[in-house]
C-alpha positions in Angstrom: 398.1 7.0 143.3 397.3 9.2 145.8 393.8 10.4 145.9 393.2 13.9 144.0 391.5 16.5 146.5 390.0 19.9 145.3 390.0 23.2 147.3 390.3 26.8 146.7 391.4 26.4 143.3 394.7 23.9 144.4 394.6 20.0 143.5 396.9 17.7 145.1 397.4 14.5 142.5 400.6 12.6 142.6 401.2 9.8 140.7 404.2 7.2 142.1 405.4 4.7 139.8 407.5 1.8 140.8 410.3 0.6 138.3 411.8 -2.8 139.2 415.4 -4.0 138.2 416.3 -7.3 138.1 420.3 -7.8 138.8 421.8 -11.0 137.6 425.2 -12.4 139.5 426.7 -14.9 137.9 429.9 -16.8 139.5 431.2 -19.8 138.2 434.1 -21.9 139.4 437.6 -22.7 137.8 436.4 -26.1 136.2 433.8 -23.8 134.2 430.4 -25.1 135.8 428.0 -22.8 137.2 428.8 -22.1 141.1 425.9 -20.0 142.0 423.1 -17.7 141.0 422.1 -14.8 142.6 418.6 -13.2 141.8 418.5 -9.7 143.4 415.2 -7.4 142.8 415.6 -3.5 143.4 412.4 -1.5 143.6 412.8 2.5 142.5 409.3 4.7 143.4 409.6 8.2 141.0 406.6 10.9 141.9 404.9 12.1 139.3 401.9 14.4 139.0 398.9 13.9 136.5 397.3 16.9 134.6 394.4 18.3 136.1 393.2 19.2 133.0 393.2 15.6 130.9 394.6 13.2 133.6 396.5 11.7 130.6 400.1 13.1 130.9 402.1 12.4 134.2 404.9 15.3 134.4 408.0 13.7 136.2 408.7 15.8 139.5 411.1 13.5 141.4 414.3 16.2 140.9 412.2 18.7 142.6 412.7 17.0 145.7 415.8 17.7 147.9 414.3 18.2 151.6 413.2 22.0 150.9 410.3 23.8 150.3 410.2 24.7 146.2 408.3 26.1 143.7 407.6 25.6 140.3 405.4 27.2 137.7 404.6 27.5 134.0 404.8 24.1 133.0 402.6 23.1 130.0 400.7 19.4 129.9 402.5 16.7 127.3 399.9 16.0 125.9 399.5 17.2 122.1 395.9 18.7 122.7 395.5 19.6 126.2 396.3 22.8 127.1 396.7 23.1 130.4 399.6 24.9 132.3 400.4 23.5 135.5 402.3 25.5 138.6 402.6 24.9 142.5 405.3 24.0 145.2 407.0 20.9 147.0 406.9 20.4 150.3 409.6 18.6 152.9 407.2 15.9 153.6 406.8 14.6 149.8 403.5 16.2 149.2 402.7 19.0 146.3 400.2 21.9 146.0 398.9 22.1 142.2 397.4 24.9 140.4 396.3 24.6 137.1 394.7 27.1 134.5 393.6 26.6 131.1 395.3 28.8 128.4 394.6 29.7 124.4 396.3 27.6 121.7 399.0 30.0 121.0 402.1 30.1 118.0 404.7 27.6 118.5 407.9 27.8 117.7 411.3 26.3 117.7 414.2 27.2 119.8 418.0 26.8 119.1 420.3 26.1 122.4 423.9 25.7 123.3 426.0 23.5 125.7 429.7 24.5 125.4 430.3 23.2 121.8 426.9 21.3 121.2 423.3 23.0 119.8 420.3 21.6 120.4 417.1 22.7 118.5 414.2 21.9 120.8 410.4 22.1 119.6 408.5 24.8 122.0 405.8 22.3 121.8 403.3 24.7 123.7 404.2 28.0 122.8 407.1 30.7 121.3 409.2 31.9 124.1 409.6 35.6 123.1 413.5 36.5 123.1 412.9 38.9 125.8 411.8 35.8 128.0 414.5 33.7 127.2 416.5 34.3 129.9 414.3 33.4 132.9 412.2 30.6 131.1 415.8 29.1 129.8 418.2 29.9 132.0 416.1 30.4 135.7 413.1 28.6 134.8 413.7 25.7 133.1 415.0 22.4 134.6 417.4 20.9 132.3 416.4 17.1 132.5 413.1 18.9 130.9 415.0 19.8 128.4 417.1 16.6 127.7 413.5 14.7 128.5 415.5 11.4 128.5 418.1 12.4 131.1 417.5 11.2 134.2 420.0 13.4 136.4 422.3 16.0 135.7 425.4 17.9 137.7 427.0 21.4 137.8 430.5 22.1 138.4 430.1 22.5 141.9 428.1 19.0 142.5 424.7 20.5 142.3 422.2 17.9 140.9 419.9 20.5 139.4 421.9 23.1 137.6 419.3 25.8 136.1 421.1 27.9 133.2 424.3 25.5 131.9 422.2 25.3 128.7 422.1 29.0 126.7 419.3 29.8 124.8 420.8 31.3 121.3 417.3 32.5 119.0 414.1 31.4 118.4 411.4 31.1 115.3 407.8 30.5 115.0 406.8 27.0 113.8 405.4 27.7 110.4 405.7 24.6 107.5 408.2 26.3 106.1 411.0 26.6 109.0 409.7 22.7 109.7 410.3 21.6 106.7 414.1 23.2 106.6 414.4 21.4 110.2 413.2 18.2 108.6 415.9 17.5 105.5 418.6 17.4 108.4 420.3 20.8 107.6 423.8 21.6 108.0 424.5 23.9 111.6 425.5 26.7 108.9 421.9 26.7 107.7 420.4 26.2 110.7 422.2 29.7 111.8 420.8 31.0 108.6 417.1 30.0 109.5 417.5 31.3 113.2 419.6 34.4 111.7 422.0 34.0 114.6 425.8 33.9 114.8 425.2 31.3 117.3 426.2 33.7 120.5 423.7 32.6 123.3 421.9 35.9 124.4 423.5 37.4 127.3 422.8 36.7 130.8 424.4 36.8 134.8 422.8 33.4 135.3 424.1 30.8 136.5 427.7 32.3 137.4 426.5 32.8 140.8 426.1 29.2 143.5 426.9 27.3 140.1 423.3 27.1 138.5 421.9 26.4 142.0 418.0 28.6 143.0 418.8 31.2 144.2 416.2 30.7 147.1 418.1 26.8 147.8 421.3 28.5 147.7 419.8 30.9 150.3 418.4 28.1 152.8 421.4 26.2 152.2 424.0 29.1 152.9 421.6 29.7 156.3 421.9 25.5 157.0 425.5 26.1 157.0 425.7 29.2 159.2 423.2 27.5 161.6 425.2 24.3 161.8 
């Protein structure tokens, strides 16, 4: 782990964790006995930074990197009690400025999202994204492998690895024990509709027709690269 240093309110704290893979090759001859066994170990290092505010939940950052300078901000700490919001930028040479503040417990809620022909609801763990928000914090904002928390990599039509706004926020409602218990006895998408009273039309948006999901400030240094090259 590299060590966490303090200064005019910014922490830098970055967590690398190593994953090894073992890869078995197996060849065996004609007669059926074993010809040979090959044993190959492959090391993976994924960055990830640990919150300032209970050093408990590591926030995966390892798509953030891609050679440029970027930000990111309003991200909310994992873990169920902290709450902690986390924001602060990537550099080229693999190191990250964090900020962190902390915020009032606020209503949750419960958000219902489209991909072409698939919904999602996703539990707004943290807090209710206002419709009015939903644009920036779904579309702009949010990274979809934080959305699908176990994908590890995802592409847009035009190759880019990080592609901001192919998932459409459609509605939103608090989290109250009532709409959780309707989301709980596995409802049909017809009632789910009727709970997020919501025809199922994502809420409208330009995003991400233009670069193909890509930031608009990469797309910028990127469309510069190419002119300078």
């Amino acid at each position: 782990m590299v060590p966490s240093d303090v200064a005019d309110g910014q922490a830098r704290r970055v967590l690398h964790r190593r994953d090894v893979i073992i890869v078995d090759n197996v060849i065996t001859s004609e007669v059926g006995y074993l010809e040979r066994i090959k044993r190959m170990a492959e090391i993976t290092t994924k960055r990830f930074i640990v919150c300032p505010g209970c050093g408990k939940y590591h926030h995966p950052v390892e798509h953030l990197f891609d050679g440029t300078e970027r930000t990111f901000w309003s991200w909310n700490c994992g873990t169920e009690d902290c709450l902690t919001e986390i924001s602060g930028a990537v550099h080229p040479d693999g190191t990250i400025d964090v900020k962190s503040e902390i915020k009032e417990k606020r209503q949750r809620g419960f958000a219902l999202l489209k991909l072409r022909d698939l919904y999602f609801v996703r539990e707004e763990k943290f807090v209710r994204i206002a419709p009015e928000r939903a644009d920036y914090f779904y579309h702009s904002h949010q990274c979809p492998t934080n959305l699908l928390h176990d994908v590890v990599k995802m592409y847009g039509p035009d190759g880019e690895h990080d592609p901001h706004g192919m998932i459409r926020y459609v509605a939103g409602i608090d989290d109250t024990p009532e709409t959780r218990a309707v989301l709980e006895t596995n409802p049909t998408l017809r009632q789910v509709m009727e709970l997020f009273v919501t025809d199922g039309d994502p809420i409208p948006t330009d995003w991400p027709e233009a670069d193909g999901g890509l930031l608009p400030m990469i797309a910028a240094w990127r469309r510069d690269e190419v002119k300078k090259s």
